[in-house]
C-alpha positions in Angstrom: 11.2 -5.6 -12.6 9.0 -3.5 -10.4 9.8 -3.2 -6.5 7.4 -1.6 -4.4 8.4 -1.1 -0.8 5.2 0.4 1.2 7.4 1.1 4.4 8.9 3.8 6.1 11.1 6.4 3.7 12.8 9.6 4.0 9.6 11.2 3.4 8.3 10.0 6.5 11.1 12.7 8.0 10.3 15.1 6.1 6.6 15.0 6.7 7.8 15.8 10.6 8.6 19.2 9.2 5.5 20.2 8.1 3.4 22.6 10.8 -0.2 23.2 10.3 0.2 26.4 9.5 1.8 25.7 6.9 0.0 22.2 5.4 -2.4 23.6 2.9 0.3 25.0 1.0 2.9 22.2 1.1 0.1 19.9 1.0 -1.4 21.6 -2.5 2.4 21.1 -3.8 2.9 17.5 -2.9 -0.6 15.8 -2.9 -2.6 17.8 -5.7 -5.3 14.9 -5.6 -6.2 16.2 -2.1 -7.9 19.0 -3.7 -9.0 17.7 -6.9 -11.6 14.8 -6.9 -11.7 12.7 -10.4 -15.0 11.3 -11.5 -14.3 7.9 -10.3 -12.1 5.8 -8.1 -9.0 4.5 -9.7 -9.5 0.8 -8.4 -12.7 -0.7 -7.4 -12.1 -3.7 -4.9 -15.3 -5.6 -4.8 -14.8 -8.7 -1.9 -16.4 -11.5 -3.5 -15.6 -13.4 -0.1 -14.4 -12.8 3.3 -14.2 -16.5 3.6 -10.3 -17.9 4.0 -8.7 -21.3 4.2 -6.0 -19.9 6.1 -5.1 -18.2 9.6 -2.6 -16.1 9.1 -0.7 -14.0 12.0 -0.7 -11.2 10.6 -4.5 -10.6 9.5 -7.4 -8.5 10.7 -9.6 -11.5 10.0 -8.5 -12.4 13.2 -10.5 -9.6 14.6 -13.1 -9.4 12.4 -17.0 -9.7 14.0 -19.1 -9.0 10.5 -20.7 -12.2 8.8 -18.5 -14.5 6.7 -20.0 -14.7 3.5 -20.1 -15.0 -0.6 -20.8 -12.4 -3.2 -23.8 -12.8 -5.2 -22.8 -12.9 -8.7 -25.5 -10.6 -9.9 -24.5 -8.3 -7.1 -20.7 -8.9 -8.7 -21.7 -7.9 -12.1 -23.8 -4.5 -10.9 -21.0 -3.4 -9.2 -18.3 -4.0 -11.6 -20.7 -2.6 -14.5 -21.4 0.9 -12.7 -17.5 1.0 -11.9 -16.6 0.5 -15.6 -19.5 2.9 -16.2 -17.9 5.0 -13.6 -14.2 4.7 -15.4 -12.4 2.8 -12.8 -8.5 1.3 -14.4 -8.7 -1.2 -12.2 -11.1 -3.9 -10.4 -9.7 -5.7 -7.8 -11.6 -8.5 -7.0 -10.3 -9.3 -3.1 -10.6 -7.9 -0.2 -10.8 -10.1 3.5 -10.6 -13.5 2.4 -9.5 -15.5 -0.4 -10.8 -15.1 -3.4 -10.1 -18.5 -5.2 -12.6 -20.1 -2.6 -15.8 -18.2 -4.7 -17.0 -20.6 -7.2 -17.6 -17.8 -9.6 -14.4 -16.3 -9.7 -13.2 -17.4 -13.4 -16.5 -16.1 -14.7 -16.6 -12.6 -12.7 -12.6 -11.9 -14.6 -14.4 -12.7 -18.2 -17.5 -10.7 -17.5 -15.2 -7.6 -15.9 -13.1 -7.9 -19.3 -16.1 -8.6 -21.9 -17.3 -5.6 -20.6 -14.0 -3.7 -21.2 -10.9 -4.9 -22.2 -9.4 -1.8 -20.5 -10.3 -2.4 -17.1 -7.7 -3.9 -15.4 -8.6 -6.6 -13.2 -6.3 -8.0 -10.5 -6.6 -10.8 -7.7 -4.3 -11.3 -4.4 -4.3 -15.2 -3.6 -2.3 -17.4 -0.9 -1.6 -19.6 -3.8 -3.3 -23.0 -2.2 -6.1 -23.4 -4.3 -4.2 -21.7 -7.9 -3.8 -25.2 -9.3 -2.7 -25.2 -13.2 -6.4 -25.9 -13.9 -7.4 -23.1 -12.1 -4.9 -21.0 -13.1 -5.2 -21.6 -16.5 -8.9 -20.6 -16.3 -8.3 -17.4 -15.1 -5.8 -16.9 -18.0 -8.1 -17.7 -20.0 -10.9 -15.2 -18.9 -8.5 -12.6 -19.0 -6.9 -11.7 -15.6 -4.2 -9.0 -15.7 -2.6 -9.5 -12.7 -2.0 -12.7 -10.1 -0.3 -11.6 -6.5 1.1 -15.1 -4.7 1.5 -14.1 -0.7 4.7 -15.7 0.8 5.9 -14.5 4.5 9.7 -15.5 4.7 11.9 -17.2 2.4 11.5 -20.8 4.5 9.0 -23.6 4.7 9.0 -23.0 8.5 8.9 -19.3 8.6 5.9 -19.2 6.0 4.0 -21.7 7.2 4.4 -20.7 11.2 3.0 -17.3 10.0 0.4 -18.4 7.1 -1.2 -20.7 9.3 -2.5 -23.8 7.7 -0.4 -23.2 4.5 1.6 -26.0 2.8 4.5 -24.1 1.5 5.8 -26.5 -1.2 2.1 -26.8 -2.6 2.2 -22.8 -2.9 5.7 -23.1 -4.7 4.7 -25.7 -6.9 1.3 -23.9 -8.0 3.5 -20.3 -8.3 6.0 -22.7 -10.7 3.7 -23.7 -12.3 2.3 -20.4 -13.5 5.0 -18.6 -13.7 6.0 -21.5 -16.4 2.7 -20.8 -18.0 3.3 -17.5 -18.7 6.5 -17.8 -20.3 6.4 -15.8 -23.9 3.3 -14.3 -22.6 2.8 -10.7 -21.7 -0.2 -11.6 -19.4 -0.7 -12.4 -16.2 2.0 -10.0 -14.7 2.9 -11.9 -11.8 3.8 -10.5 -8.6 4.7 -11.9 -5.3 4.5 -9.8 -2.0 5.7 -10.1 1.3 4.5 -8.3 4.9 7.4 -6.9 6.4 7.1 -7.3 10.4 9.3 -8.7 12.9 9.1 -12.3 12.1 10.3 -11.8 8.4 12.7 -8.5 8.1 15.4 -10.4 8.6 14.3 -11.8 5.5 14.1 -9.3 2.7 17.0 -9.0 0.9 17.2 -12.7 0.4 13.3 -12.6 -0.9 14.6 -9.9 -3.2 17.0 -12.1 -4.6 14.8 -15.1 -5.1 12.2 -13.6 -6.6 13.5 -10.9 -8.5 14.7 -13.1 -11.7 11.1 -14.7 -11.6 8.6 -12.1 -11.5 7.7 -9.4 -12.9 6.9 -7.6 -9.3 7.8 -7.8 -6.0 6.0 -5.9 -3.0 6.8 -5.4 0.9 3.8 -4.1 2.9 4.6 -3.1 6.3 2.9 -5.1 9.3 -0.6 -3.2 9.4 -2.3 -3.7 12.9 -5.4 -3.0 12.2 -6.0 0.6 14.2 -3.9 -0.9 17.1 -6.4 -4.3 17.3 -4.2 -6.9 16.5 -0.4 -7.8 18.3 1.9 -4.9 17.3 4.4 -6.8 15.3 5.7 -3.5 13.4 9.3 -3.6 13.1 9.4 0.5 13.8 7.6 0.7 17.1 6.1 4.2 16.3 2.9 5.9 18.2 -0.4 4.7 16.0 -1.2 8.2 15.4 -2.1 9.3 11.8 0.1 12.4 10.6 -0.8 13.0 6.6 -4.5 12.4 4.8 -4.8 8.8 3.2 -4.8 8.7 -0.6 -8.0 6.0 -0.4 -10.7 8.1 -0.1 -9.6 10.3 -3.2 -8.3 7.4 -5.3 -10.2 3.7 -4.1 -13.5 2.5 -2.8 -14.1 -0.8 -1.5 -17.0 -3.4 -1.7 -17.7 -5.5 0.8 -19.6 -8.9 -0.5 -23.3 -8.2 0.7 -22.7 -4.5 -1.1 -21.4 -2.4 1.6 -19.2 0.2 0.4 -16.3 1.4 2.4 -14.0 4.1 2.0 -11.2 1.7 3.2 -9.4 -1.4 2.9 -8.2 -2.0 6.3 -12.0 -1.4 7.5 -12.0 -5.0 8.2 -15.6 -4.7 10.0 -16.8 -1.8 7.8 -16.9 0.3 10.2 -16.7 3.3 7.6 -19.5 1.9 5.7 -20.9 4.9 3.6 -23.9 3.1 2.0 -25.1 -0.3 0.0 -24.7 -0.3 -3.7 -28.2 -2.1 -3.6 -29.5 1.3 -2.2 -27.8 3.7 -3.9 -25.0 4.0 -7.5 -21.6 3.9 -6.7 -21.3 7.3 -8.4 -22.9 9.0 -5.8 -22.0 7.5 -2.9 -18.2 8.2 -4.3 -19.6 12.3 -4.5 -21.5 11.8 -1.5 -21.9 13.9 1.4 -20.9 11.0 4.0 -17.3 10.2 2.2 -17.0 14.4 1.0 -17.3 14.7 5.1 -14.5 12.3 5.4 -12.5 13.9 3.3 -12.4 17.4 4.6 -11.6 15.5 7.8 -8.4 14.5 6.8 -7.9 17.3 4.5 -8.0 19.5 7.8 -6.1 16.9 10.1 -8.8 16.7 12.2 -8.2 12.8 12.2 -9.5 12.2 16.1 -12.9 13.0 14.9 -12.4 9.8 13.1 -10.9 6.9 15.8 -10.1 4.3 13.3 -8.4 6.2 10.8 -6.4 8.3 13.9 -5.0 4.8 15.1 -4.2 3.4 11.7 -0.6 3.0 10.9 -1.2 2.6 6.8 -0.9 5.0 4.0 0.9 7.3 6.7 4.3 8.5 5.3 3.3 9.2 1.1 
C-alpha cells in the first residue's frame, strides 16, 4: 500500500529556518533538481477537456473564465508523441475537467502505449461515467493507473461537496473495477481525498476503508487557487510562497487548444508559455520564458510572479 499525504510536515518547520543567506547552499543539499534541468519533464499532463459533469466545492473551475472545450485528437497525438520523443515516464491525460466526458479517451491510452509501452499513462476521474464497459475499455487500451475522487467517507458529506455526484453510483463503478482487477497487476488503483475543513474529521476512517482495497491512497490539501476561491484550509496560514515549486523542473501542462503551462493549478493559464501548435514542446520546456521562471523561484523573488506568490501548493517539500 502506498499513502501519500501532500499536507503540512515537519519539514514545513524546518524550512522556517532557512535565511536567504543561507538558501543556495541548503537549497543545492536538499533540492538538487533546482540546479539541474533533465531533458524532459517527468509527467506530461495534456487536458483533453476542461469540461465537467460535476460542481464541486472545492475546484478552481469555479473560477475559471477561459473557454470550456475538447481536445482535438490529432492535437492529442502531437503532443503525446513529442513528449515520448521528449522521454516523459508519465502522461497524464487530465487536467480541469473530467476526462471520461472526451469521446476519444479509450483511443488516446492505446495510442500513448502503442507508441511506448513505457510511458506511463494515468487518468484522475470522479468515477460517474467509469461504468464496467468503460472501464474495461480503458484496461483494455492499456491504462496504468485509475484515481477515483471521494470527499468524506459518507453519502452526504461526498455528495454536499462533489456537487451533483451520486455517491452509490461512484461506489458501485469503483467495486466494480476494483473486482476487475483482481489477479491483475494493472490498473493500480488509487483513491484520493482533499483534505479541508469539511472532511478532516474524516481521514483516519478513509484510511481504514480504503486501505485493504487499493493499491493507493492520497490526501491533497484544500488548494485555493492563489487565494480565489473560499479559504477552506484546515491550517489557516498566510498565502505567501516560502520554497521554489518542483513543477517547473519536473512537469509541464497542456491545456486542450495546445497552451502550455508551467502549472497545474493555472486554472486560466495565466502562465501560458506558448502553443505546441507554434512551437515543440522541447523548446518551450528549455525556453527562455519558463528558464525566466525558474531563476525566479530559484532566487525567491516570487512577488515578481503574483500567482505563484499567493499559491499555497507545492510549498513545504
Amino acid at each position: 500500500m502506498k499513502y501519500f499525504n501532500y499536507g503540512t510536515s515537519i519539514i514545513d518547520k524546518v524550512l522556517r529556518l532557512v535565511s536567504p543567506g543561507k538558501w543556495g547552499g541548503k537549497a543545492r543539499l536538499r533540492w538538487p533538481w533546482l540546479f539541474s534541468l533533465n531533458g524532459a519533464p517527468v509527467s506530461l499532463g495534456i487536458e483533453v477537456t476542461n469540461s465537467c459533469n460535476l460542481r464541486c466545492l472545492m475546484c478552481h473551475r469555479e473560477v475559471m473564465t477561459r473557454e470550456v472545450g475538447f481536445m482535438d485528437f490529432d492535437l492529442f497525438k502531437e503532443c503525446a508523441r513529442q513528449g515520448i520523443e521528449m522521454g516523459v515516464k508519465m502522461i497524464v491525460p487530465f487536467n480541469y475537467g473530467e476526462s471520461l466526458l472526451h469521446p476519444k479517451l479509450v483511443d488516446m491510452v492505446e495510442y500513448v502505449k502503442s507508441l511506448s509501452k513505457y510511458t506511463l499513462v494515468k487518468v484522475n476521474t470522479n468515477g460517474m461515467l467509469m461504468t464496467g464497459e468503460y472501464a474495461k475499455a480503458l484496461v483494455n487500451a492499456g491504462i496504468d493507473e485509475i484515481t477515483f475522487s471521494l470527499e468524506g467517507c459518507t453519502k452526504e458529506s461526498h455528495e454536499e461537496i462533489a456537487i451533483g455526484s451520486k455517491y452509490e453510483r461512484v461506489l458501485a463503478n469503483l467495486m466494480n473495477l476494483i473486482d476487475m482487477k483482481k489477479g491483475n497487476e494493472k490498473p493500480q488503483i488509487r483513491v484520493c481525498m482533499v483534505r479541508m475543513e469539511e472532511t478532516a474529521s474524516a481521514l483516519k476512517q478513509f484510511t481504514r476503508r480504503w486501505q485493504p482495497l487499493v493499491d493507493a491512497i492520497t490526501i491533497h490539501d484544500v488548494n485555493t487557487g492563489y487565494g480565489t476561491l473560499k479559504d477552506r484550509r484546515v491550517e489557516k496560514r498566510p498565502l505567501e510562497r516560502r520554497v521554489p515549486c518542483r513543477e517547473l523542473w519536473l512537469k509541464l501542462q497542456t491545456l486542450w487548444n495546445g497552451d502550455v503551462t508551467v502549472c497545474c493549478v493555472d486554472y486560466d493559464g495565466i502562465l501560458k508559455i506558448g502553443n505546441i501548435q507554434n512551437e515543440t514542446l522541447n523548446e518551450l520546456w528549455f525556453g527562455s520564458i519558463i528558464n525566466r521562471l525558474r531563476e525566479i523561484h530559484r532566487n525567491r523573488e516570487f512577488e515578481k510572479i503574483p500567482i505563484c506568490n499567493r499559491c499555497d501548493s507545492d510549498n513545504y517539500l
